[in-house]
C-alpha positions as CSV (number, residue, x, y, z in Angstrom):
1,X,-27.7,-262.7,50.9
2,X,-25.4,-265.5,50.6
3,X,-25.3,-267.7,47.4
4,X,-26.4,-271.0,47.1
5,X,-24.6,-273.7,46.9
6,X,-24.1,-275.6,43.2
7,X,-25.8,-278.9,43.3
8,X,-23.2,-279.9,40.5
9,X,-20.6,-282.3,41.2
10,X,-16.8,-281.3,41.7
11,X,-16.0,-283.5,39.1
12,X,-18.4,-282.7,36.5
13,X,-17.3,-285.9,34.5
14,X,-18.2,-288.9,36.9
15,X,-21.1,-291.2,36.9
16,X,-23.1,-290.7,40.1
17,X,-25.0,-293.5,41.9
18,X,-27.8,-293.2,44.4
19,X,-30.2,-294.6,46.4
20,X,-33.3,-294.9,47.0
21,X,-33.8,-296.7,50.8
22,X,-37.2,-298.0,52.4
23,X,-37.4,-297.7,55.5
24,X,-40.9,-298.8,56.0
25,X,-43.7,-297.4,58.0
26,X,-44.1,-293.8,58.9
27,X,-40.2,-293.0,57.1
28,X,-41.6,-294.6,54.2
29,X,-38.6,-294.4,51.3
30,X,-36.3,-291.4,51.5
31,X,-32.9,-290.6,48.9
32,X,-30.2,-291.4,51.0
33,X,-27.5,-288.8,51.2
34,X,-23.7,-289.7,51.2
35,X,-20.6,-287.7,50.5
36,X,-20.0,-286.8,47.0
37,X,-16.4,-289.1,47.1
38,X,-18.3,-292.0,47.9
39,X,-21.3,-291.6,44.9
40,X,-19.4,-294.2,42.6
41,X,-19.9,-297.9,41.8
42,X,-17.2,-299.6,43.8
43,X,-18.5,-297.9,46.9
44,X,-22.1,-298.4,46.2
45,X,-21.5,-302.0,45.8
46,X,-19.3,-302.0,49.1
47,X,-21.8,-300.0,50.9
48,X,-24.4,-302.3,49.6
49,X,-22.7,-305.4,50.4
50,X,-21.9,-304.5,54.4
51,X,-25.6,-303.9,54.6
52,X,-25.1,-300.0,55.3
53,X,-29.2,-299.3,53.2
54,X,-31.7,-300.6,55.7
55,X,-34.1,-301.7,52.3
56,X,-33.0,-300.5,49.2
57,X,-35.5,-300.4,46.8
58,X,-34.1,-298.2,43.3
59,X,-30.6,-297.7,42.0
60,X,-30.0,-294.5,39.9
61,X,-27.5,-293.6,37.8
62,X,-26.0,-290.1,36.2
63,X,-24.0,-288.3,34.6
64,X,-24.1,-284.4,34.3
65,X,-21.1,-283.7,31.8
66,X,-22.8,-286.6,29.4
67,X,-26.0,-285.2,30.4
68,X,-28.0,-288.6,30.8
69,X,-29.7,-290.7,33.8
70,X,-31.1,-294.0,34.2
71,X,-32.3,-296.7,36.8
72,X,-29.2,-299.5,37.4
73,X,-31.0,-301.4,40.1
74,X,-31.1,-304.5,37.7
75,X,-27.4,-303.8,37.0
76,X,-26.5,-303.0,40.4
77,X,-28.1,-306.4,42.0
78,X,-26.4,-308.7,39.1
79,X,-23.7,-307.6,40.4
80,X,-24.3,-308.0,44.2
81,X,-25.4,-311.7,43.1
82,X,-22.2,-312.6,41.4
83,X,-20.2,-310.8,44.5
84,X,-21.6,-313.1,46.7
85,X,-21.9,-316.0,44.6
């Protein structure tokens, strides 16, 4: 039997960002996956701002090597208002 494969980033030291998209109706909200290069801030906020989520609806946040987690959506849409402010 083959072995799994680690759900641990590469890069064990990086903060991680994810999303949590609504897509209404019968899809409901799902985690959307992306590639594991394109899990930071500056592309979340890109992403974001070219309207690649259909209704994003929570921002987390983590960090295995520091060993900690939280929700940014707060943070994450300050920043979206002062990018397009």
């Amino acid at each position: 039997m083959g072995r799994s494969p680690s759900i641990v980033p590469q890069v064990a030291d990086q903060d991680i960002y994810l999303v949590l998209d609504d897509f209404g109706g019968r899809i409901g909200r799902t985690w959307r996956e992306v590639a594991e290069e394109d899990t930071g801030r500056t592309t979340l906020i890109a992403d974001l701002l070219k309207g690649q989520y259909s209704n994003p609806a929570r921002v987390i946040a983590f960090n295995t090597a520091e060993g900690w987690s939280r929700d940014v959506t707060d943070d994450i849409a300050e920043e979206l208002r002062a990018a397009v402010t």
